[in-house]
Chimera marker file (.cmm) of the C-alpha trace (Angstrom):
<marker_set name="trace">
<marker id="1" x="7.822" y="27.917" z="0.905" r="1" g="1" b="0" radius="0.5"/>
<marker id="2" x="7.541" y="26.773" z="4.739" r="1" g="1" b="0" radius="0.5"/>
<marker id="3" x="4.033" y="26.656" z="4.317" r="1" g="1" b="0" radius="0.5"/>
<marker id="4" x="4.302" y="23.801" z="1.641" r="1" g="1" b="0" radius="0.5"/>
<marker id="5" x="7.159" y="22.040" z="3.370" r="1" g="1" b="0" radius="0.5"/>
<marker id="6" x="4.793" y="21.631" z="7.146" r="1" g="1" b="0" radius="0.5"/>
<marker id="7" x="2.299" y="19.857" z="5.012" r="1" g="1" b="0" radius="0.5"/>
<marker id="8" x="4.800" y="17.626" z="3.011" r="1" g="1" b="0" radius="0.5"/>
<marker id="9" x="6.388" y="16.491" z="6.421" r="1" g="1" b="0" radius="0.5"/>
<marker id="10" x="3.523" y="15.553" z="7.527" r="1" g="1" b="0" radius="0.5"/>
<marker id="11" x="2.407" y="13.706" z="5.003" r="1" g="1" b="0" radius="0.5"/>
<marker id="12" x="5.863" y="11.871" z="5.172" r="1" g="1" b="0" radius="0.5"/>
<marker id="13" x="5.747" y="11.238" z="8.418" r="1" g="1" b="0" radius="0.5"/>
<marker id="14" x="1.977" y="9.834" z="8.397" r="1" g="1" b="0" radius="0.5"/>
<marker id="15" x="2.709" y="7.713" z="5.425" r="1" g="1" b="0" radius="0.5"/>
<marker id="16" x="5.977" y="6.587" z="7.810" r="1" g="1" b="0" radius="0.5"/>
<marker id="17" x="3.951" y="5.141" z="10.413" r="1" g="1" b="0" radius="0.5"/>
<marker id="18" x="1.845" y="3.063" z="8.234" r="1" g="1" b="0" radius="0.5"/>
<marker id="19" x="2.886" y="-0.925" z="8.732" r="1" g="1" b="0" radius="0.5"/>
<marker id="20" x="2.684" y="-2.084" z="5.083" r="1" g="1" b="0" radius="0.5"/>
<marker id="21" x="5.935" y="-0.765" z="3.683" r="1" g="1" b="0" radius="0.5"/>
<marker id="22" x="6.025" y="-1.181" z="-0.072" r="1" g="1" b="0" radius="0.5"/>
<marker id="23" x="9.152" y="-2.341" z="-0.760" r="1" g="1" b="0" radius="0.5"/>
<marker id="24" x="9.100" y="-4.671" z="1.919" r="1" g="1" b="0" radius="0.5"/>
<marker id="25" x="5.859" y="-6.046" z="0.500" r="1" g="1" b="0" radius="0.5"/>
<marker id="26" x="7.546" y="-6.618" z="-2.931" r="1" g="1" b="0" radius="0.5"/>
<marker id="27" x="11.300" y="-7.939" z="-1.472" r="1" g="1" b="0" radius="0.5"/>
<marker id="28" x="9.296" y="-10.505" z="0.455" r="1" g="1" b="0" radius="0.5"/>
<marker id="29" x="6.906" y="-11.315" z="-2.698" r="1" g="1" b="0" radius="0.5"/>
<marker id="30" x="10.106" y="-12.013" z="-4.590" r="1" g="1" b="0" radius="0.5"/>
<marker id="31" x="12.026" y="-13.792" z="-1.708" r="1" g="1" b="0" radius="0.5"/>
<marker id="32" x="8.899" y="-15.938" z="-1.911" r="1" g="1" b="0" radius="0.5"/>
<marker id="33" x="8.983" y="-16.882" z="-5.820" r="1" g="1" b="0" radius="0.5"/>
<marker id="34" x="12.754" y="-18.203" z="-4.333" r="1" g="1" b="0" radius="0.5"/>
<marker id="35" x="11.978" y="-20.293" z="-1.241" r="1" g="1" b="0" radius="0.5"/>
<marker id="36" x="8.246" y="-21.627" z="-2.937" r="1" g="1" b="0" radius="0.5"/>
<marker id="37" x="10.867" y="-23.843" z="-5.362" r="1" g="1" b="0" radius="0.5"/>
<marker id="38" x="12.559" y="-25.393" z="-2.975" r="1" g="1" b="0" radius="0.5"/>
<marker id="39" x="10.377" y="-26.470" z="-0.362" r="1" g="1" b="0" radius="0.5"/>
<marker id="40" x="8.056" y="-27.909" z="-3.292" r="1" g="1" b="0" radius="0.5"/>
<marker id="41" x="11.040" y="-30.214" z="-3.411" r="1" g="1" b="0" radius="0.5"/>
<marker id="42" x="9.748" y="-31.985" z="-0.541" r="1" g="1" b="0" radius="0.5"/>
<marker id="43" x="6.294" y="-30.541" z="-0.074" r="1" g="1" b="0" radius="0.5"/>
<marker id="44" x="2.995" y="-30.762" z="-2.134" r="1" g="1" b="0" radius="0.5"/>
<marker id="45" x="1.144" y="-27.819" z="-3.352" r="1" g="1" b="0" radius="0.5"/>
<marker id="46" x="-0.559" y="-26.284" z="0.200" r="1" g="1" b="0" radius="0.5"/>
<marker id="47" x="1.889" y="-27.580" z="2.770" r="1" g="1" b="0" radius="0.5"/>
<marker id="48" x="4.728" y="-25.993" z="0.563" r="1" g="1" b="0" radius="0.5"/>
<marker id="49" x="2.832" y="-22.618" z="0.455" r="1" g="1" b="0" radius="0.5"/>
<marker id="50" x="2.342" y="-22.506" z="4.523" r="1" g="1" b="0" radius="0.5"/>
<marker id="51" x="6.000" y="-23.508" z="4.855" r="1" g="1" b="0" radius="0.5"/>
<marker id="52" x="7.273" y="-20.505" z="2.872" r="1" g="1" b="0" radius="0.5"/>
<marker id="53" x="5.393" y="-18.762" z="5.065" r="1" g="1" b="0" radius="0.5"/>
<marker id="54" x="6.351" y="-19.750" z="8.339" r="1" g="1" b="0" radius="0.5"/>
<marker id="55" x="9.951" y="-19.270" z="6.740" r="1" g="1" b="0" radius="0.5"/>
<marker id="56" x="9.329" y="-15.406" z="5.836" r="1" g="1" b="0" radius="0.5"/>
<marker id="57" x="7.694" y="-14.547" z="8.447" r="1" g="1" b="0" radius="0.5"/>
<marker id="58" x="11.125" y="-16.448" z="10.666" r="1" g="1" b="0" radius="0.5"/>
<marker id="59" x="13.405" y="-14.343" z="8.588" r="1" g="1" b="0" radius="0.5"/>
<marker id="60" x="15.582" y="-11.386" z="9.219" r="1" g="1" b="0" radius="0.5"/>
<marker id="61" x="15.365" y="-8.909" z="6.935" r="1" g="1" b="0" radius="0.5"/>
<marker id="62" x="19.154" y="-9.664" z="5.711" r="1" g="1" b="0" radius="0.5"/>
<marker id="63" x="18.114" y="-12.989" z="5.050" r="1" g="1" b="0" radius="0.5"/>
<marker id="64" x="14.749" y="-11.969" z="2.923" r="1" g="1" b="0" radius="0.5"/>
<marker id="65" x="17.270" y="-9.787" z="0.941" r="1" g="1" b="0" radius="0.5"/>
<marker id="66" x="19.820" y="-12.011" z="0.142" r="1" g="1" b="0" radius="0.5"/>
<marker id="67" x="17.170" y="-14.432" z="-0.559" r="1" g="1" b="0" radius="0.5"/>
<marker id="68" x="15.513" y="-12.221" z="-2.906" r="1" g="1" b="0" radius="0.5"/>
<marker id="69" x="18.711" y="-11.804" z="-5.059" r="1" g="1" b="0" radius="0.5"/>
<marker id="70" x="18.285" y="-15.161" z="-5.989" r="1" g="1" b="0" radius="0.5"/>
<marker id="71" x="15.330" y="-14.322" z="-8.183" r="1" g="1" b="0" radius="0.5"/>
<marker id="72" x="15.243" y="-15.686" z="-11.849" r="1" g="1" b="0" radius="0.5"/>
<marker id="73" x="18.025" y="-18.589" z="-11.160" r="1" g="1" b="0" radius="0.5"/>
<marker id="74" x="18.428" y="-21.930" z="-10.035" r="1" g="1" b="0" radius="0.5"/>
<marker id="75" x="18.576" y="-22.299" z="-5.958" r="1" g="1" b="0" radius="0.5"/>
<marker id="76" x="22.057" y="-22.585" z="-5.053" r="1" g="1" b="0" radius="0.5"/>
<marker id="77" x="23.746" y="-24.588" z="-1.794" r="1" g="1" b="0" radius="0.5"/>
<marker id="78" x="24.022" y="-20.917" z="-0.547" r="1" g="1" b="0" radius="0.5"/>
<marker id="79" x="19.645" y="-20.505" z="-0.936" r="1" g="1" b="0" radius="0.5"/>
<marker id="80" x="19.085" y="-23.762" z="0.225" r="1" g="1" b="0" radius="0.5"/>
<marker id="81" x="21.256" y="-23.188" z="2.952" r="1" g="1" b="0" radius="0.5"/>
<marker id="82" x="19.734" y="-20.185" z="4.057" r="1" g="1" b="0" radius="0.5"/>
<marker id="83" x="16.440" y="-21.807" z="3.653" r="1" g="1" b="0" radius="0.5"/>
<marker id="84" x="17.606" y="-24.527" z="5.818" r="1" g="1" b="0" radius="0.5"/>
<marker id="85" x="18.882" y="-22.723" z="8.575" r="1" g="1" b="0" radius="0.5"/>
<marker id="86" x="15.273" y="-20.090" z="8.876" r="1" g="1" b="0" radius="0.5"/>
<marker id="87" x="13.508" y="-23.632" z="8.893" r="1" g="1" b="0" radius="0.5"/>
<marker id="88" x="15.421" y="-25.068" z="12.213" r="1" g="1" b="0" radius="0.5"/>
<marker id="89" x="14.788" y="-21.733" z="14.109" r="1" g="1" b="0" radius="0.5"/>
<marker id="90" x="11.864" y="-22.580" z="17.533" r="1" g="1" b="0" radius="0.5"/>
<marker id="91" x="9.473" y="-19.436" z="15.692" r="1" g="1" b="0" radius="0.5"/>
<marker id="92" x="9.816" y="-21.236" z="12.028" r="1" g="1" b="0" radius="0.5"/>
<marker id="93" x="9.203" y="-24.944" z="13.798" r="1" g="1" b="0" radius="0.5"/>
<marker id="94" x="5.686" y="-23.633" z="15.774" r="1" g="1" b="0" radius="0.5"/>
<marker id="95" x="4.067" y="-22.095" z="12.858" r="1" g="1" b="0" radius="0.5"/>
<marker id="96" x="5.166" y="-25.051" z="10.752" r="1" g="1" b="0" radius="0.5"/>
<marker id="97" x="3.454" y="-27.423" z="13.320" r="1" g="1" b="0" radius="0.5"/>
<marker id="98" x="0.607" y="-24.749" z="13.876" r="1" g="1" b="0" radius="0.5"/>
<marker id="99" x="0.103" y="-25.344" z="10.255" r="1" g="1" b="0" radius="0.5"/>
<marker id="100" x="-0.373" y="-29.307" z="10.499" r="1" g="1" b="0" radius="0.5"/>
<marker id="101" x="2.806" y="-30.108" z="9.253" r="1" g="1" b="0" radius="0.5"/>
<marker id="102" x="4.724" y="-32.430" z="10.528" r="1" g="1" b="0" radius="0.5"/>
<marker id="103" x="8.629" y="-31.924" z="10.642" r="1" g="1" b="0" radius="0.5"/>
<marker id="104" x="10.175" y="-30.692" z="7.439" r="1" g="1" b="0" radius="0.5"/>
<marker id="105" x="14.082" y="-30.987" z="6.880" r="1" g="1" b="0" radius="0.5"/>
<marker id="106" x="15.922" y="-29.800" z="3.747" r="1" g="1" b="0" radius="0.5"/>
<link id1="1" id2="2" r="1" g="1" b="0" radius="0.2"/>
<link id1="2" id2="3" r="1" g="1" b="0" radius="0.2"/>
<link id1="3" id2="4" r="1" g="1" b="0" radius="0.2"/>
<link id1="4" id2="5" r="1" g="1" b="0" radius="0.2"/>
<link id1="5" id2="6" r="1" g="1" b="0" radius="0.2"/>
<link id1="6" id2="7" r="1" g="1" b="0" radius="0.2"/>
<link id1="7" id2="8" r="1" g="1" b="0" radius="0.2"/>
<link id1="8" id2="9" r="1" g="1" b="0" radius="0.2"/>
<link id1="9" id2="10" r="1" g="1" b="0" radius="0.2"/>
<link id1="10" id2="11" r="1" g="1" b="0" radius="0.2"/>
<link id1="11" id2="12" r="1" g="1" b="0" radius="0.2"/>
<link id1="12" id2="13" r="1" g="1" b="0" radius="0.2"/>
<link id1="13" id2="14" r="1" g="1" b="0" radius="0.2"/>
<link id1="14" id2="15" r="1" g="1" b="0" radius="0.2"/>
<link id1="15" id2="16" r="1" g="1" b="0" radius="0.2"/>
<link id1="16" id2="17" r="1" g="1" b="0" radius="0.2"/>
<link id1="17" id2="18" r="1" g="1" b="0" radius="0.2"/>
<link id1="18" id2="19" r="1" g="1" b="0" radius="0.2"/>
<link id1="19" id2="20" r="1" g="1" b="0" radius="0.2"/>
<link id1="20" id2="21" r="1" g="1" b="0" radius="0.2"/>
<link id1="21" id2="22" r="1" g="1" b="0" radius="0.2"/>
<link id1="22" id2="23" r="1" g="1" b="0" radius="0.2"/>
<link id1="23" id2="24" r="1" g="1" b="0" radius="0.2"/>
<link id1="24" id2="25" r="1" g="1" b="0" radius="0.2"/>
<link id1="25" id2="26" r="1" g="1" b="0" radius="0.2"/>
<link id1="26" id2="27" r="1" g="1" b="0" radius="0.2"/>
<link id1="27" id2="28" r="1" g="1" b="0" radius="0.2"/>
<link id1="28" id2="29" r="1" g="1" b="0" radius="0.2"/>
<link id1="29" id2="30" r="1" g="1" b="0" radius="0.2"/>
<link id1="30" id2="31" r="1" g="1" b="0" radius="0.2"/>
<link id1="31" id2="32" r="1" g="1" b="0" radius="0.2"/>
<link id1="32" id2="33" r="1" g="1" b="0" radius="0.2"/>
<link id1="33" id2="34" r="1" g="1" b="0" radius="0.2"/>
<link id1="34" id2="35" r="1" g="1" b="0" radius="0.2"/>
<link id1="35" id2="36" r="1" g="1" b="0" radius="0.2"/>
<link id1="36" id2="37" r="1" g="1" b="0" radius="0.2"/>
<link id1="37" id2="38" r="1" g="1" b="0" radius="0.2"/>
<link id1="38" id2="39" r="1" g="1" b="0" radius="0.2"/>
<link id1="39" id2="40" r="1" g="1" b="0" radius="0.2"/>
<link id1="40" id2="41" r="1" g="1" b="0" radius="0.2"/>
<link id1="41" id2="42" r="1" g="1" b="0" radius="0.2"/>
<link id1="42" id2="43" r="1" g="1" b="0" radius="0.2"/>
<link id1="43" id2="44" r="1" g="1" b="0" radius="0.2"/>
<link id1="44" id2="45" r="1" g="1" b="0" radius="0.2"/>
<link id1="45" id2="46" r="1" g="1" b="0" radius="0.2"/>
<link id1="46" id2="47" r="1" g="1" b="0" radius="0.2"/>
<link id1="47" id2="48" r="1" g="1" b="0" radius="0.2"/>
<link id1="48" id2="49" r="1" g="1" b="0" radius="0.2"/>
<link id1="49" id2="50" r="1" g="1" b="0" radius="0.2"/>
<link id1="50" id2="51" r="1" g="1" b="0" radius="0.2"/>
<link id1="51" id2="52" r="1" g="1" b="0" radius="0.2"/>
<link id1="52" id2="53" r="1" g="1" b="0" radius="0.2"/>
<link id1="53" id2="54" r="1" g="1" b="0" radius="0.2"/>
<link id1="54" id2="55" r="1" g="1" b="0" radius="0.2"/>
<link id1="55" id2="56" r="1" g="1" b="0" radius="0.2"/>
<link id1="56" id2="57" r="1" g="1" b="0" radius="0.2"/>
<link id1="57" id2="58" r="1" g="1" b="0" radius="0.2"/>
<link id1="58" id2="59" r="1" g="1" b="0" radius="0.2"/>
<link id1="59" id2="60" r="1" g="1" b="0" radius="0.2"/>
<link id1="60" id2="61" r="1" g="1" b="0" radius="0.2"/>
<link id1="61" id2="62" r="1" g="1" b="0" radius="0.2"/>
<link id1="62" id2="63" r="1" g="1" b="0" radius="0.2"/>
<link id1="63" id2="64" r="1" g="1" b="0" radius="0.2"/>
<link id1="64" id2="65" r="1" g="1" b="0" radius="0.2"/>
<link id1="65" id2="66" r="1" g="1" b="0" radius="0.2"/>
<link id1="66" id2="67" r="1" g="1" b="0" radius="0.2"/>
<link id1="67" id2="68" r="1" g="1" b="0" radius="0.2"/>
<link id1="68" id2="69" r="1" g="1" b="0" radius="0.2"/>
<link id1="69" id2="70" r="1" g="1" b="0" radius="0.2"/>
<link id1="70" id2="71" r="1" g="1" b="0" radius="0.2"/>
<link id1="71" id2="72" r="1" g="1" b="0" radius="0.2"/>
<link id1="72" id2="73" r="1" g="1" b="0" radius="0.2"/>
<link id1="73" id2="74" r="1" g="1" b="0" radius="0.2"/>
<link id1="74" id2="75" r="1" g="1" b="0" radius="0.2"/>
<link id1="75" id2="76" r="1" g="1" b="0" radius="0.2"/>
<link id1="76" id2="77" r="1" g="1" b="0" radius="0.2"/>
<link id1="77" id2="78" r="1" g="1" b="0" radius="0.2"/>
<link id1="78" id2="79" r="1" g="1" b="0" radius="0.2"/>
<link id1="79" id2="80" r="1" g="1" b="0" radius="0.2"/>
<link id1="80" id2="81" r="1" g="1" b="0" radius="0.2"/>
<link id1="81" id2="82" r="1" g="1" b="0" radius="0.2"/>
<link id1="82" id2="83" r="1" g="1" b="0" radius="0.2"/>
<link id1="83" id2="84" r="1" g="1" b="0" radius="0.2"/>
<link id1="84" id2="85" r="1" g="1" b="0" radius="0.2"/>
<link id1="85" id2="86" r="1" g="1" b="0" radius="0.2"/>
<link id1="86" id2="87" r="1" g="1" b="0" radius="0.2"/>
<link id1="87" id2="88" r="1" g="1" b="0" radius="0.2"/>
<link id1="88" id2="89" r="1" g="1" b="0" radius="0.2"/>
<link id1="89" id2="90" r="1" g="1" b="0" radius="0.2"/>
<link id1="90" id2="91" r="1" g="1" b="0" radius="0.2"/>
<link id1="91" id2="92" r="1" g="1" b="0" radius="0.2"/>
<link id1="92" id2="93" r="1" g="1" b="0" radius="0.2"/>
<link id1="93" id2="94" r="1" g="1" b="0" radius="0.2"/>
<link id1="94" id2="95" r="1" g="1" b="0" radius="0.2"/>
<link id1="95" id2="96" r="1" g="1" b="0" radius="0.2"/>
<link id1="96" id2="97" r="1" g="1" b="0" radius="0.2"/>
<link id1="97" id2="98" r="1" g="1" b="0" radius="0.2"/>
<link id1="98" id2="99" r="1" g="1" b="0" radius="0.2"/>
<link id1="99" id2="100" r="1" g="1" b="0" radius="0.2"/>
<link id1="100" id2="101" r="1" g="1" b="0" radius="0.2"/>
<link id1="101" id2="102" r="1" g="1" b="0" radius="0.2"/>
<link id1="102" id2="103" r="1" g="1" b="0" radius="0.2"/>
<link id1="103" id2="104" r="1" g="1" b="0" radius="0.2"/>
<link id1="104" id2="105" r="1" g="1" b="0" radius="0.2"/>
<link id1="105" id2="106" r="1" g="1" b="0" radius="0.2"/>
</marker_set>
């Protein structure tokens, strides 16, 4: 039996080290079908893509959670708020102007 387990915890551990977690992939996918929405509000097609982005890749992992519980509903004050607040941070401003985007409000 400890000969299977050595293998198995290594395995684990391998697969542990790896950068492209799975589940973070997919909360962040579906945090993005909730932010896309709303900065399409005030952005065309491209720009709105880049800013979602910049936003993700400016959020804390609390943030991309709750903002992934808003799947399959209407953005609420609360989402926008939250959307709002990632966009004002120094990292999410850069990459929006990195982009070619001038300054976007909510």
């Amino acid at each position: 039996m400890r000969c299977l387990a050595l293998p198995l915890i290594f395995v684990l551990a391998v697969s542990a080290c790896t950068t492209t977690n799975p589940v973070e992939q997919i909360t962040r996918s579906t945090a993005k079908t909730v932010i896309l929405p709303v900065v399409q509000q005030r952005l065309p097609g491209p720009q709105a893509e880049a800013v979602t982005v910049c936003i993700l890749d400016n959020a804390s992992t609390d943030e991309i959670l709750l903002l992934a519980k808003d799947v399959g509903t209407r953005a609420g004050t609360r989402t926008v708020q939250t959307i709002a607040t990632i966009l004002q941070r120094p990292g999410t401003v850069q990459c929006v102007l990195g982009a070619g985007i001038p300054g976007v409000s909510l």
